[in-house]
C-alpha positions as CSV (number, residue, x, y, z in Angstrom):
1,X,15.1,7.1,-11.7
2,X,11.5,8.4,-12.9
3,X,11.3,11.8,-14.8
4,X,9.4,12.7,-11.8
5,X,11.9,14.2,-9.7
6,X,10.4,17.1,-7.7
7,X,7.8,16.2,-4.6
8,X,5.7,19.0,-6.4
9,X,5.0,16.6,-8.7
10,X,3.5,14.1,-6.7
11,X,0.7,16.5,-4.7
12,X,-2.8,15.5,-4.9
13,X,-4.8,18.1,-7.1
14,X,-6.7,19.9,-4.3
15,X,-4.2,22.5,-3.1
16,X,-6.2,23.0,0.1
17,X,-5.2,19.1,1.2
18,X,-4.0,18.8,4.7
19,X,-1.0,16.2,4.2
20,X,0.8,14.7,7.3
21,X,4.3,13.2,6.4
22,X,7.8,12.9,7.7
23,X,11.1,14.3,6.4
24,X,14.6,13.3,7.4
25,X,16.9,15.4,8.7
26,X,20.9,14.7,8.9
27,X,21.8,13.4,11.8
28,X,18.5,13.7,13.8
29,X,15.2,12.2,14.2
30,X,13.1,11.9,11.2
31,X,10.4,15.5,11.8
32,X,6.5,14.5,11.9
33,X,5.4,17.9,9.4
34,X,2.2,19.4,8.1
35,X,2.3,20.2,4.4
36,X,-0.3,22.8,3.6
37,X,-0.2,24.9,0.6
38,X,2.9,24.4,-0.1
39,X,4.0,25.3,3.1
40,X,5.7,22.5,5.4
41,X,5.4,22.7,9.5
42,X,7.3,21.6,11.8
43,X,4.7,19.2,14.4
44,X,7.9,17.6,16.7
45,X,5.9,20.2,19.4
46,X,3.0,18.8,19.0
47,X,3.7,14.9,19.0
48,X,7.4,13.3,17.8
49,X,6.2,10.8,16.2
50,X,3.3,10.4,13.3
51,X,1.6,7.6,14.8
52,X,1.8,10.2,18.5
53,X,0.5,12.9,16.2
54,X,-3.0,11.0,14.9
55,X,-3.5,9.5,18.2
56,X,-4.0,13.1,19.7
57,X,-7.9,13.6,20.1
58,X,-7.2,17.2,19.5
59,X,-4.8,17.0,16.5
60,X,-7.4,18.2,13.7
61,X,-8.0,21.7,15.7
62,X,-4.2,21.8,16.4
63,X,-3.3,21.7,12.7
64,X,-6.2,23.6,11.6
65,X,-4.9,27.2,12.7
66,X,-1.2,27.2,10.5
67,X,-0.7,30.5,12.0
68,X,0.6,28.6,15.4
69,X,2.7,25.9,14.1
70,X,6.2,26.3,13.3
71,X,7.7,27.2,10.0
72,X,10.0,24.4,8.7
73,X,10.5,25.0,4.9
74,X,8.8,25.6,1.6
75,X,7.8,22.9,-1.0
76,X,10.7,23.3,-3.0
77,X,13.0,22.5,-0.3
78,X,11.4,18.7,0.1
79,X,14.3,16.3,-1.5
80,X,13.7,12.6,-2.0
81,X,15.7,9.7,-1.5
82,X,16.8,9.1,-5.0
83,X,19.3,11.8,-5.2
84,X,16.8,15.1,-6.1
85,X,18.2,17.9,-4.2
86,X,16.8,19.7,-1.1
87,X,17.2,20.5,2.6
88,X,15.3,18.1,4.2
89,X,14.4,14.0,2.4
90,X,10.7,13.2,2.4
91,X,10.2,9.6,3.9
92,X,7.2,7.3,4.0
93,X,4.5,8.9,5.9
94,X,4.3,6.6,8.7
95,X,6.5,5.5,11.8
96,X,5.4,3.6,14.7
97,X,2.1,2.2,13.0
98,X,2.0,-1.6,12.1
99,X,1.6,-2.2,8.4
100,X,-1.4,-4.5,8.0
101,X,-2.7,-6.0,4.7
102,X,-5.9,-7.4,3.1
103,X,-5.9,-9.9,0.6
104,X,-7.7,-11.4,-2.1
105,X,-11.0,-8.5,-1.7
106,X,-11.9,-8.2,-5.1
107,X,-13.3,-10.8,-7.4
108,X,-10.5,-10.3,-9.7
109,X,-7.8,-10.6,-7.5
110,X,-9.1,-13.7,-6.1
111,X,-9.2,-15.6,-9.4
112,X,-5.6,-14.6,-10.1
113,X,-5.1,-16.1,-6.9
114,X,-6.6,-19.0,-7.9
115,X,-4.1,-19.5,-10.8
116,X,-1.1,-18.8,-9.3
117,X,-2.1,-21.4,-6.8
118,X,-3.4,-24.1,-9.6
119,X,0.0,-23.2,-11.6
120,X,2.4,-23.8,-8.6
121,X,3.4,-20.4,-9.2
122,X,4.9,-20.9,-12.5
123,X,3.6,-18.5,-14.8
124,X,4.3,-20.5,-18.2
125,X,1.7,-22.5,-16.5
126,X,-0.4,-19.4,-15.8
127,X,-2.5,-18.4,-19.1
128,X,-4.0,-22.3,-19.5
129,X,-5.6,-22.5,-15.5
130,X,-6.6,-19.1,-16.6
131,X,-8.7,-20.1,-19.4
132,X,-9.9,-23.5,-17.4
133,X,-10.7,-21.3,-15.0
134,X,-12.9,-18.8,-16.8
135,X,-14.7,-21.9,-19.3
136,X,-15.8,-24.1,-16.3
137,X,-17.7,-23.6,-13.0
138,X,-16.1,-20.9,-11.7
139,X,-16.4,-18.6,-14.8
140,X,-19.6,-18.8,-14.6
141,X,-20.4,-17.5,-11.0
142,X,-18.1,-14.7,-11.8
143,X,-20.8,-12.2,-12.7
144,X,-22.6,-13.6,-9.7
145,X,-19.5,-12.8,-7.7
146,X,-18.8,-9.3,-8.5
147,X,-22.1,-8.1,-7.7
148,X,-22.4,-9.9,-4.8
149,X,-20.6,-9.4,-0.7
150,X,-18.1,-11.4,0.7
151,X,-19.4,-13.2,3.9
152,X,-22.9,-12.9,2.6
153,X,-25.9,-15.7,2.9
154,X,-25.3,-15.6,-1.4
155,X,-21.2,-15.8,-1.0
156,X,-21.4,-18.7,1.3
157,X,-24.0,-20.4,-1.1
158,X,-21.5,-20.5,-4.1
159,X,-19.0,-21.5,-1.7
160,X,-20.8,-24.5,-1.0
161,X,-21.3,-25.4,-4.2
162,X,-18.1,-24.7,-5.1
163,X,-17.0,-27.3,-3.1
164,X,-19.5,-29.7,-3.7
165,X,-17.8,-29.8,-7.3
166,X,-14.0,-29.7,-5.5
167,X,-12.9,-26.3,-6.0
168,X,-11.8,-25.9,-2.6
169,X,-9.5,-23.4,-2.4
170,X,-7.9,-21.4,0.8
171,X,-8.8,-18.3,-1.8
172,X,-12.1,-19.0,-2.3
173,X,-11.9,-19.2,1.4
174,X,-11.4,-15.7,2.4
175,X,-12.6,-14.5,-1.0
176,X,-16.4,-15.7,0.0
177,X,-16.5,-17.0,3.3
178,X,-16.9,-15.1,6.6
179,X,-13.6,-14.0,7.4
180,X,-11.1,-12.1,5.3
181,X,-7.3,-12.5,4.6
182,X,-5.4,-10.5,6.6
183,X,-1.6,-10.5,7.3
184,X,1.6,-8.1,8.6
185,X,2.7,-7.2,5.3
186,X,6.1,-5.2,6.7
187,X,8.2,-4.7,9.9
188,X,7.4,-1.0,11.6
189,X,10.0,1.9,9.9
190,X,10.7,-0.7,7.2
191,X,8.5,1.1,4.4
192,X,9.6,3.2,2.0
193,X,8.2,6.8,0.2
194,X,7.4,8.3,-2.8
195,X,10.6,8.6,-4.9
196,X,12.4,6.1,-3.4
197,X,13.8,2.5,-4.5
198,X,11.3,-0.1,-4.1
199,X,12.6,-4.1,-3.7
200,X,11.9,-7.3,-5.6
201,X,13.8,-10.3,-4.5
202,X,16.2,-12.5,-6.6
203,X,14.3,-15.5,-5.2
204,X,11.4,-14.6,-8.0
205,X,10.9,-14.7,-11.7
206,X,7.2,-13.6,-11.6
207,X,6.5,-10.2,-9.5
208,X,4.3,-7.5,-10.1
209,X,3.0,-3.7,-8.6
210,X,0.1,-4.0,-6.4
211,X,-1.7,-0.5,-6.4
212,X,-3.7,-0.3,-3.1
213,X,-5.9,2.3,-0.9
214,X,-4.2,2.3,2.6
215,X,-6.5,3.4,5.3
216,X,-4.5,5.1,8.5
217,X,-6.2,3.9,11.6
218,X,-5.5,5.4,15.4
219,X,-4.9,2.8,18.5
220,X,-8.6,3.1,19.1
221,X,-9.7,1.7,15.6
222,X,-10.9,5.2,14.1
223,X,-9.7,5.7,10.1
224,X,-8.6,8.9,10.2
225,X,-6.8,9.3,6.6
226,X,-5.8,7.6,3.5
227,X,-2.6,7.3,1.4
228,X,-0.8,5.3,-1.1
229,X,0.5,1.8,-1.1
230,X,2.2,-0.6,-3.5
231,X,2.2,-4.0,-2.0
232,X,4.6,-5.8,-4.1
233,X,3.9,-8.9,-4.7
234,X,6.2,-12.2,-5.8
235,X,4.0,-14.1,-7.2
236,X,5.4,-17.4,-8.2
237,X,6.4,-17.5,-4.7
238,X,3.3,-17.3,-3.3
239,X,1.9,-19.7,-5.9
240,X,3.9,-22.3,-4.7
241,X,2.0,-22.5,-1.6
242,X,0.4,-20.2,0.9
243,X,2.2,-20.8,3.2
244,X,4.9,-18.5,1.9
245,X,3.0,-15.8,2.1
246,X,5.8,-13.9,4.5
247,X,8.3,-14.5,1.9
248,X,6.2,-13.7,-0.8
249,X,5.2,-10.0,0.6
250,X,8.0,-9.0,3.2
251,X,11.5,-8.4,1.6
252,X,13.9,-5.5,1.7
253,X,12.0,-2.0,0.3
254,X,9.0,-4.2,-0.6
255,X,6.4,-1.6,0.8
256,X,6.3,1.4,-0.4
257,X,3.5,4.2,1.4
258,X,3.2,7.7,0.3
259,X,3.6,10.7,-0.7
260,X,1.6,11.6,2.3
261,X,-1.4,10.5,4.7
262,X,-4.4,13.2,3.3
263,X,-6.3,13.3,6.5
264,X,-10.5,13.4,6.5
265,X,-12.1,16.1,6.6
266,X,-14.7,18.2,4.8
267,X,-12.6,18.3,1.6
268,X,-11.9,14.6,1.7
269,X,-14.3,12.2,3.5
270,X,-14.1,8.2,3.9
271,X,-17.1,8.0,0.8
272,X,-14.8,9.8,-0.7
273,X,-12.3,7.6,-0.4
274,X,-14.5,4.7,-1.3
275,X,-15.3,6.2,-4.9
276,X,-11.8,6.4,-5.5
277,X,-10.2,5.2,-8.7
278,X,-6.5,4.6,-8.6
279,X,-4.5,4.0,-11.8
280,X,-0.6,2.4,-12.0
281,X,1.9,2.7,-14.8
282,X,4.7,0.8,-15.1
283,X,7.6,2.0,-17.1
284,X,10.7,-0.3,-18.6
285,X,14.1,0.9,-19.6
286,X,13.2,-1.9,-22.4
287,X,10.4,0.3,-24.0
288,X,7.7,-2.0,-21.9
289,X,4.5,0.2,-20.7
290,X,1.9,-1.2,-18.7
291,X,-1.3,0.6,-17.6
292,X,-4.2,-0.6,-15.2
293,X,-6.2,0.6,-12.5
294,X,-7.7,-0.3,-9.1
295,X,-11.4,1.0,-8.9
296,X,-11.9,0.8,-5.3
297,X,-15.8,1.1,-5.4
298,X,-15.8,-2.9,-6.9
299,X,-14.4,-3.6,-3.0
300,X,-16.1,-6.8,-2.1
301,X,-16.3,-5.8,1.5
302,X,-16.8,-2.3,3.2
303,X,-13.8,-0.8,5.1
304,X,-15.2,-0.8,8.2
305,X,-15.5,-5.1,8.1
306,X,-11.7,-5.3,7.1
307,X,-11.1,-2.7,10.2
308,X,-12.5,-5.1,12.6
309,X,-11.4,-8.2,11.1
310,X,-8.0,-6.5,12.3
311,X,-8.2,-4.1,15.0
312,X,-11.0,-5.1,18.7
313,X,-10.8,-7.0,21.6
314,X,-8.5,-10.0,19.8
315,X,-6.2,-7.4,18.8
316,X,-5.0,-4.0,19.6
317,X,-2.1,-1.7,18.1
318,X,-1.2,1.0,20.2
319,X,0.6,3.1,18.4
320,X,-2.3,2.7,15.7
321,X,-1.4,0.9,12.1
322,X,-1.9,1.2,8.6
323,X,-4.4,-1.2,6.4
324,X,-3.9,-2.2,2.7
325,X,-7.7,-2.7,1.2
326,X,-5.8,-4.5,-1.7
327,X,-6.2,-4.1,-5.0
328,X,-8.6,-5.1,-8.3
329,X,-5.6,-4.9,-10.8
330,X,-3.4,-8.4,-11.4
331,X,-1.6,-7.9,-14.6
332,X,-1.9,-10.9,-17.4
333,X,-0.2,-8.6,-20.2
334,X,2.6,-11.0,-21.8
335,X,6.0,-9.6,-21.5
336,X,8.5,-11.5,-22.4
337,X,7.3,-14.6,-24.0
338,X,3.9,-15.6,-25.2
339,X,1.7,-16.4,-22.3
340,X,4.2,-15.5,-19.6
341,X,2.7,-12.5,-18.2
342,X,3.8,-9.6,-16.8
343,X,6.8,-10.0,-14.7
344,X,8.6,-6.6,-13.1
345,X,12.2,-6.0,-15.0
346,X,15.1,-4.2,-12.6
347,X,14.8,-0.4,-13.6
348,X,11.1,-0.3,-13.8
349,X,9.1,3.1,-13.0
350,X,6.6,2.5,-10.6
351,X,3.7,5.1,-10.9
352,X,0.4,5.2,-8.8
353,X,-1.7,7.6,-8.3
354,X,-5.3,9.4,-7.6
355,X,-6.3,13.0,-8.2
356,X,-7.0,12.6,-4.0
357,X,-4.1,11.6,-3.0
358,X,-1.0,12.2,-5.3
359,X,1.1,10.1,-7.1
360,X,3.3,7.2,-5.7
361,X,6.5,6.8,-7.6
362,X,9.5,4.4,-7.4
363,X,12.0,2.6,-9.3
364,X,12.3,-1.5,-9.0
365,X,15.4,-2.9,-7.9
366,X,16.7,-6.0,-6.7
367,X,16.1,-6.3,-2.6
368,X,19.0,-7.7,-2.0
369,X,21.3,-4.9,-4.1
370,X,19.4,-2.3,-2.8
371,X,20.2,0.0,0.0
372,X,19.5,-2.0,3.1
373,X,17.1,-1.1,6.1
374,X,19.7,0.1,8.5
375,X,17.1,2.8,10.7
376,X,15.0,1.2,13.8
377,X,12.9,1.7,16.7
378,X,16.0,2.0,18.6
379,X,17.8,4.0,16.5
380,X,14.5,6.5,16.5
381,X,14.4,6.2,20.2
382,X,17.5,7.1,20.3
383,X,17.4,10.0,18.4
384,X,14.7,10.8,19.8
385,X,16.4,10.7,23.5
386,X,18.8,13.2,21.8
387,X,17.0,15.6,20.8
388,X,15.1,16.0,23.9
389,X,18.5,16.7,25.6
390,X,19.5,19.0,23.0
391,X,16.2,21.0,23.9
């Protein structure tokens, strides 16, 4: 597992942050919990679930005054699921909430797109549409592109002529036009935290980390925080048609959401949020290092659009959900062969992180050998029911 071993290590740098998460307890209902200043608080009074919690009109005022919530541990008694020691196991920040996803919003990541799709997903074929792709039309409405909104009078007119010249493509689709991409990436309690094991399936030979801002958004629509998010991705499976996007992005410990939600407040606003620049390492037991970074300003449309795309009258979520703004970074850095790319290797270290919001940190393992998703709604209901008893 990563030399990062202690949820210390994984704080953002503001010591003042207000950081809702969840910890496991043996035996009993994972704990909704307040980490401030390295002090952790017990919230099960105040709401028993996260998603309960941020639904509360009143919940910034309740967790404002530490001197009425309940004492649950220090910092250093936080453990993690790989094995590092401590009284209660940090989880992924979020229960009940839907986990949501938005696709193909930067320029970058739509052209990738655009050659996993022209290469069938085989990422031999990968570096030669690349280079078609950046010498003929395209490449040169990319500048155009960057600079430009999705959904825009502009957008739309390079999509037209686009297609005039027959590069239609379902990415250029949601990249320019009107509407964006947006999918369930991952069942509810199926994510996975900080220091934890995170899943690539066996069915692939070409994956790779997606490093992503997650918004946290209420049953009424309102972004109320921001974490983490790796949205692994298989991409020669995707590449082989769009149509399997669902087994492309929903496997066994294929989402991974931490350390912790950092809610908004005067410290740590939504602009700030925008400005953010989030960076990803990738670590192989075979002496492989990859760095890259997801600048989240280069966003090709504002938050609030990808919001409403999901949440409104055609759809509600009322235990609130969880958005993935998607990601800038798509890794072309050969491997192992010439022209191959990057593909993940089992035993990889996972790092991403922002001096906002901490540091996101897992090891890669194969899905289907990894420790299986065993806890449910009903299982949480039921512990739930049992604790209530108990009190």
């Amino acid at each position: 597992m990563s030399s990062v071993r202690t949820v210390s290590a994984v704080l953002p740098e503001d010591p003042t942050a207000r950081l809702i998460g969840r910890v496991a307890v043996r035996g009993e209902a994972p704990l909704p919990v307040l980490l401030y200043e390295n002090v952790v608080y017990d919230l099960q009074s105040l709401s028993p679930t996260v998603a309960g919690l941020l639904d509360r009109t009143d919940f910034y005022d309740l967790i404002r005054d530490t001197s009425r919530l309940t004492y649950l541990c220090g910092i250093e008694s936080l453990g993690s699921e790989d094995g590092a020691s401590g009284e209660f196991t940090l989880l992924s920040p979020i229960d009940l909430q839907v986990v949501k996803a938005c696709g193909v919003t930067f320029v970058e990541s739509m052209l990738e797109r655009l050659v996993e799709e022209r290469s069938h997903g085989d990422p031999a074929r990968a570096e030669k549409f690349r280079m078609e792709l950046s010498s003929g039309s395209l490449g040169g409405e990319t500048r155009k592109l960057s600079e430009i909104k999705a959904g825009s009078p502009e957008a739309l007119a390079i999509r037209k002529r686009l297609m005039e010249q027959g590069l239609w493509s379902q990415y250029l689709e949601v990249g320019l036009g009107p509407d964006p991409e947006v999918f369930t990436k991952a069942p509810i309690l199926s994510s996975v935290g900080t220091l934890s094991t995170i899943g690539v399936s066996r069915m692939s030979n070409w994956s790779n980390p997606e490093p992503e801002l997650v918004l946290v958004i209420t049953s009424q629509g309102e972004i109320v925080g921001a974490t983490l998010g790796n949205d692994v991705n298989l991409r020669d499976v995707e590449g082989r048609s769009a149509l399997l996007l669902g087994r492309a992005k929903d496997n066994n410990r294929s989402t991974a959401i931490g350390p912790f939600i950092r809610l908004f407040d005067e410290t740590f606003t939504l602009n700030d949020a925008r400005a953010m620049q989030i960076d990803l390492s990738v670590k192989g037991s075979d002496g492989f290092e990859l760095q890259g970074s997801n600048t989240v300003s280069r966003i090709s449309r504002p938050f609030e659009e990808l919001v409403e795309a999901t949440w409104g009258d055609h759809h509600q979520y009322p235990d609130g959900f969880v958005l993935f703004t998607g990601t800038l970074f798509a890794p072309t850095d050969d491997r192992d062969e010439a022209g191959a790319g990057f593909t993940h290797h089992m035993g990889d270290i996972v790092t991403i992180k922002s001096k906002e919001l901490g540091a996101l940190v897992n090891t890669v393992k194969q899905s289907e050998n990894a420790s299986p998703w065993k806890y449910g709604v009903g299982d949480l209901l039921r512990d739930l029911l049992k604790r209530h008893q108990q009190n």
